[in-house]
N, C-alpha and C positions, 0 to 999 in steps of 0.2 A: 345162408347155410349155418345150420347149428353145426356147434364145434363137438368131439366125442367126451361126451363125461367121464367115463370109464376110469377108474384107477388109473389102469395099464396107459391108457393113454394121456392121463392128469395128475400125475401124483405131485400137490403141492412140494412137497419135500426135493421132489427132485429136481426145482428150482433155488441156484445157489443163493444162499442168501449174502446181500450186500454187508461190506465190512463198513464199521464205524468212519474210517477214511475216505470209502467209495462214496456213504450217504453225504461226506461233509463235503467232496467234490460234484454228487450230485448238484448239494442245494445251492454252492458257488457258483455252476454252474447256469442254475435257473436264474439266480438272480442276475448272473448278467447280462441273462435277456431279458429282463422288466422292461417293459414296451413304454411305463408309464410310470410319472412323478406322485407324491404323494405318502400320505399313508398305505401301507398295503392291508387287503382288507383278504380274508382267506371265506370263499364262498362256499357254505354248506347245504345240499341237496339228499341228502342219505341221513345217514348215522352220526354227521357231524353237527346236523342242527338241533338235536338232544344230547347228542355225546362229545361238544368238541374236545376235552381233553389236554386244550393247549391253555395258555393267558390268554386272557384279550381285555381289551378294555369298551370297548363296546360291541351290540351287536343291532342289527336293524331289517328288517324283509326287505329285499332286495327282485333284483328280476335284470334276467344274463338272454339277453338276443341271440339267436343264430344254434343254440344249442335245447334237447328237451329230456327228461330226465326220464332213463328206461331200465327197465331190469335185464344187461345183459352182460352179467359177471360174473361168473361162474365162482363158488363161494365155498372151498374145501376144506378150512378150518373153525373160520369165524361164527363160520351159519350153516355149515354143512360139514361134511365127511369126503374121503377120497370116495366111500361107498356112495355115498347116496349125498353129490353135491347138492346144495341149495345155490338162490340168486341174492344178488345185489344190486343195487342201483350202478349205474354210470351217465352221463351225459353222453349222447350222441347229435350227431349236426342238425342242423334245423329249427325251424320253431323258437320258443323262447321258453323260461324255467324262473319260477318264486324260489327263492330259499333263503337262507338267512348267510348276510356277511357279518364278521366279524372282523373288527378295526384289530389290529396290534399294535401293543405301545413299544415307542424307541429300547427304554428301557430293556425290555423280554423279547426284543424282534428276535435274535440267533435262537434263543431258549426254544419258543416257541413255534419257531420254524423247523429245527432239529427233532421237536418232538412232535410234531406231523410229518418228516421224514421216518422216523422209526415206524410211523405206524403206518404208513401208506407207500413208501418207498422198497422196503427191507425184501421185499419176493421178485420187484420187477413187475407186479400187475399192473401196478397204476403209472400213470406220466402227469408229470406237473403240469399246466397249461396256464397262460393268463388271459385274462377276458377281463371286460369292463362292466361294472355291474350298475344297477342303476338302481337309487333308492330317493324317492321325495323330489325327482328331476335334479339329482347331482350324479356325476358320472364319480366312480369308485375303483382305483386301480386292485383288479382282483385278481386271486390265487385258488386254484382247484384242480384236482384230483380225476383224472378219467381214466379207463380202462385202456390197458395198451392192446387196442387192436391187431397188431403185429404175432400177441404172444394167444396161441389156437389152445392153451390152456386157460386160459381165462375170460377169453372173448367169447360171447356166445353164436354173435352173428344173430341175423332177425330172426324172432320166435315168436308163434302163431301164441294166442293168448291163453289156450288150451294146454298149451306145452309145457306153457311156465307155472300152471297150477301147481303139480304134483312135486314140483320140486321149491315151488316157498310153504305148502302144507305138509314137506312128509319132512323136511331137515333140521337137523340140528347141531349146532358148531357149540365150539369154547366159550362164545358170547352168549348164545341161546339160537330160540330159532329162526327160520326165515321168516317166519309167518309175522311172529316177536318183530322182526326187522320191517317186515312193511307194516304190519299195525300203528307203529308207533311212527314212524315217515306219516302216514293217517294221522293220526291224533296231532302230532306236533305241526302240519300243516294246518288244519283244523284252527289248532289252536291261535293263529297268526293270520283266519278266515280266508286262507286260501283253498281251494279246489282243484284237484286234477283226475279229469279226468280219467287217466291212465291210472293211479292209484284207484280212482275209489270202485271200477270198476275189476280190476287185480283181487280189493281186499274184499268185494262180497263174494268173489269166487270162491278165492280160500278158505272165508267164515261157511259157507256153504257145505266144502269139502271136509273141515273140522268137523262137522254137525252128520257127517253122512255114517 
């Protein structure tokens, strides 16, 4: 079931946003369920594998089992409007997902965990999750980002691929647009000679619907 896009019944805004205290007890709290020893490595599928925004000191393609990378995030500021939402990626169950992880050094681990808390924390859409990533046949204690299925403003619930057209070609957020958003998930996978299906067949839709 799609969830209703509507203002009236999505208005970013009227999800409280997390105080500086809450995000620092959030992120306490994630980490004291790290399932696993090591470096923590923070796995990018979206906007974080052109845009991480944090430190890191390395990064590498990677590939995360059991989960597969879909547009059902409903997207009112970033890449959209209360009016006229656009989507985002999220992980959902199943399958498996390329993306890029990215090591954190000792040094900047709070820094740069605090500052993927602001940006992915602060509305309550997203939930932290850990999963293990696999790159070059090494297992990688990982960290990422998914849609809180729970919350009916941001979840979209499954959509027919016809659905999700009009709202990654017709939106536009604070970042830019959806379209902006998957294009370049395209080019930066591309670039790292990975393929997904799901995308490439998403992005000639929209180039399609651009050109109409």
């Amino acid at each position: 079931m799609v969830s209703d896009p509507s203002p009236a019944a999505a208005d970013p805004y009227a999800v409280q946003r997390l105080s500086p205290e809450a995000l620092e007890r959030s992120l306490d709290e994630t980490l004291e369920r790290r399932p696993c020893t090591g470096a923590i490595w923070v796995f990018g599928y979206g906007s974080l594998m052109w845009n991480p925004g944090f430190a890191f000191v390395e990064k590498r393609l990677a590939t995360v089992h059991g989960f597969h990378r879909q547009f059902r995030h409903w997207s009112r500021v970033n890449r959209g409007t209360p009016d006229k939402p656009g989507l985002v990626l999220t992980l959902e169950p199943g399958g498996s997902c390329r993306g890029i992880a990215f090591r954190l050094g000792k040094a900047t681990l709070r820094e740069a965990l605090l500052t993927l808390w602001r940006r992915e924390m602060a509305l309550g859409s997203y939930r932290p999750v850990w999963l293990t990533c696999r790159a070059d046949g090494e297992s990688l204690c990982g960290l990422t980002f998914v849609v809180n299925r729970a919350d009916r403003r941001s979840y979209t619930g499954p959509m027919p691929l016809e659905a999700m057209v009009p709202h990654l070609a017709g939106a536009r957020g604070r970042y830019g647009s959806a379209a902006e958003y998957l294009f370049q998930t395209q080019s930066t996978l591309a670039t790292f000679g990975v393929q997904d299906r799901h995308i490439e067949q998403l992005a000639a839709r929209v180039r399609a619907a651009l050109t109409r």
